[in-house]
C-alpha positions in Angstrom: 20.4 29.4 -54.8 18.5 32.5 -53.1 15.6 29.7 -52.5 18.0 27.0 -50.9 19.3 29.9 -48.6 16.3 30.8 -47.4 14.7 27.6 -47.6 18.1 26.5 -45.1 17.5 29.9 -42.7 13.7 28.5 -42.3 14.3 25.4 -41.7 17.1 26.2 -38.8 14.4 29.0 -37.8 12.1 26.3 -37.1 14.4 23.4 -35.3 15.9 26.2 -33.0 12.2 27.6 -32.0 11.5 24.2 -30.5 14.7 23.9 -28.3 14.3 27.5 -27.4 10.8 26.7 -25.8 11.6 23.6 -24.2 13.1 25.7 -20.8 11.9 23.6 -17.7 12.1 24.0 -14.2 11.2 22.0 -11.4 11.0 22.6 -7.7 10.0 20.1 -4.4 7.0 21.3 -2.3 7.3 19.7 1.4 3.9 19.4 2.9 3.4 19.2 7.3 0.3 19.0 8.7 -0.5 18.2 12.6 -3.8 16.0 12.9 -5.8 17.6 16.2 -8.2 15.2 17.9 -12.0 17.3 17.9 -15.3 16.8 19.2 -18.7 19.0 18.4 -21.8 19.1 20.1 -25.0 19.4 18.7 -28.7 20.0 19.9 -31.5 17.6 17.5 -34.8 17.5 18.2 -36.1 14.5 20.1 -39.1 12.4 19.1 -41.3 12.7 22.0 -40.3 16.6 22.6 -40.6 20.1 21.5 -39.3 20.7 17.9 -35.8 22.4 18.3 -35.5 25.4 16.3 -32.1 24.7 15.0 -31.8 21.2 15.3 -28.9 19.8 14.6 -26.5 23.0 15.5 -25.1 23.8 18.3 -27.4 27.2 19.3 -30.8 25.7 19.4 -34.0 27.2 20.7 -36.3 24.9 23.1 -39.4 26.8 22.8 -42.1 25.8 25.7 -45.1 28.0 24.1 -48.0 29.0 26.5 -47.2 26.9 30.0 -49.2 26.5 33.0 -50.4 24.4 36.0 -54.3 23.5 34.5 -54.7 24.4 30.7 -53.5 22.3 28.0 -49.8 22.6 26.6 -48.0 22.2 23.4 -47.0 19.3 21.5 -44.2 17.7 23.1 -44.5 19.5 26.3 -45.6 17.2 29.3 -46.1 18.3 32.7 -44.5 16.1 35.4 -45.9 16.9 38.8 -48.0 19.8 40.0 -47.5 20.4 43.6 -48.8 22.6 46.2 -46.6 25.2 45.3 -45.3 25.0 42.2 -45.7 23.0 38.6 -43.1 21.5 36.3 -42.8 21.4 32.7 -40.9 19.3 30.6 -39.7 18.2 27.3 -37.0 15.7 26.2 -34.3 17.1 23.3 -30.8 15.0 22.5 -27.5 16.0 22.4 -24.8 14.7 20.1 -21.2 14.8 20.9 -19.1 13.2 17.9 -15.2 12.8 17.9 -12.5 13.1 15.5 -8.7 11.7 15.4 -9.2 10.9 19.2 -8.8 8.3 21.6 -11.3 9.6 24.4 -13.4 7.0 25.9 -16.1 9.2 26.9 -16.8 12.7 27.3 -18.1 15.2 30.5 -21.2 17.1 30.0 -21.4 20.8 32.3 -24.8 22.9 32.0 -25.1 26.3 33.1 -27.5 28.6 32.9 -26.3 32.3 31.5 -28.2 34.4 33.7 -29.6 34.4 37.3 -32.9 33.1 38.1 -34.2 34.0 41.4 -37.5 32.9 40.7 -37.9 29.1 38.9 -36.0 25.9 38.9 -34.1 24.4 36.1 -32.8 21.2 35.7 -31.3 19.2 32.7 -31.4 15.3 33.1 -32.2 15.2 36.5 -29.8 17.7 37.7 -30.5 21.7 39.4 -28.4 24.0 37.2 -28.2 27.5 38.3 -25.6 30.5 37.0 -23.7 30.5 39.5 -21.0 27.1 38.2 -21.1 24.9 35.4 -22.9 21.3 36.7 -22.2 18.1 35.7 -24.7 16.6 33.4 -23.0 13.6 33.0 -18.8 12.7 33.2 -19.1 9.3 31.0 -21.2 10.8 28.1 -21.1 8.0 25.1 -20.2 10.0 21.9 -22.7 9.4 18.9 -24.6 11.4 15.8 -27.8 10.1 17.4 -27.4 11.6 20.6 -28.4 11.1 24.3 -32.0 11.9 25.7 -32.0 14.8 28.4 -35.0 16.0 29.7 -35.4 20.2 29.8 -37.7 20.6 33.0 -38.7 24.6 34.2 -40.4 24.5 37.8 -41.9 27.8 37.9 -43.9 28.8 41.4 -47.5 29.7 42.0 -46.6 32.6 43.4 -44.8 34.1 40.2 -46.2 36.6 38.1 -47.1 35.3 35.0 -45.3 36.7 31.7 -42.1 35.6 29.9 -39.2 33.5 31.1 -36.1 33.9 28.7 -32.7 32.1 29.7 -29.9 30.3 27.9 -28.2 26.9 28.8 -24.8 26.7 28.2 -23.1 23.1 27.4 -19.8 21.9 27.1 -18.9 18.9 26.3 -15.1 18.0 27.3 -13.5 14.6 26.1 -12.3 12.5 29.1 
């Protein structure tokens, strides 16, 4: 009788444990999100000019080397026109503006340069850009991962002293 007693208390032990464990809960997580249209510009190397360092972010470095009006230049440095007073280097890089969740057509391009330059000429696709305001590059910019060609050309005087020239272009691209 001992054995059925206990045999009975194990047996009920073992069907409560079960219902005991068996607590649930449940809950309802609402999830918003608000979709923001984007677009990013990148620099990327272009074929027939200088290799960016950074290609393919959006701080790049267009690195000239050793320029001048006579000697020979770097790889994917050309030099455009040599006048009576001046000389002109150039090289072509591309800039990629891709979108995201937006209807823009097109996009503006602005260039500025971040410091003064009393002294040499600089001009992005065709177009003199100085410190003073950003210039238009271009305002119907088609967007793409392979980018646009622009051409980087520096103008630097024969009556400069010779020696480093260090400036940064800004861009912005702005969806239309």
């Amino acid at each position: 009788m001992k054995k059925a007693t206990l045999l009975m208390v194990i047996v009920a032990g073992m069907l409560l444990v079960p219902a005991l464990s068996a607590q649930t809960a449940s809950g309802a997580l609402t999830v918003t999100a608000n979709v923001q249209g984007t677009i990013n510009l990148t620099f990327i190397s272009d074929a027939a000019g200088v290799a960016l360092a950074g290609s393919g972010t959006n701080a790049a470095t267009l690195a000239f080397g050793n320029i001048s009006a006579f000697g020979p230049l770097s790889p994917g440095v050309t030099r455009p026109s040599v006048t009576a007073n001046n000389f002109t280097v150039r090289s072509p890089f591309d800039v990629s503006v891709v979108k995201s969740n937006s209807s823009s057509a097109n996009f503006t391009l602005t260039a500025q340069l971040q410091n003064a330059d009393a002294t040499n000429t600089w001009t992005v696709g065709g177009v003199v850009i100085t410190n003073a305001s950003a210039t238009n590059i271009t305002t119907t910019g088609a967007y793409g991962a392979a980018g646009a060609a622009y051409n980087m050309d520096l103008t630097v005087p024969f009556a400069s002293a010779g020696g480093a020239i260090n400036n940064t272009v800004n861009f912005t691209a702005t969806a239309n």
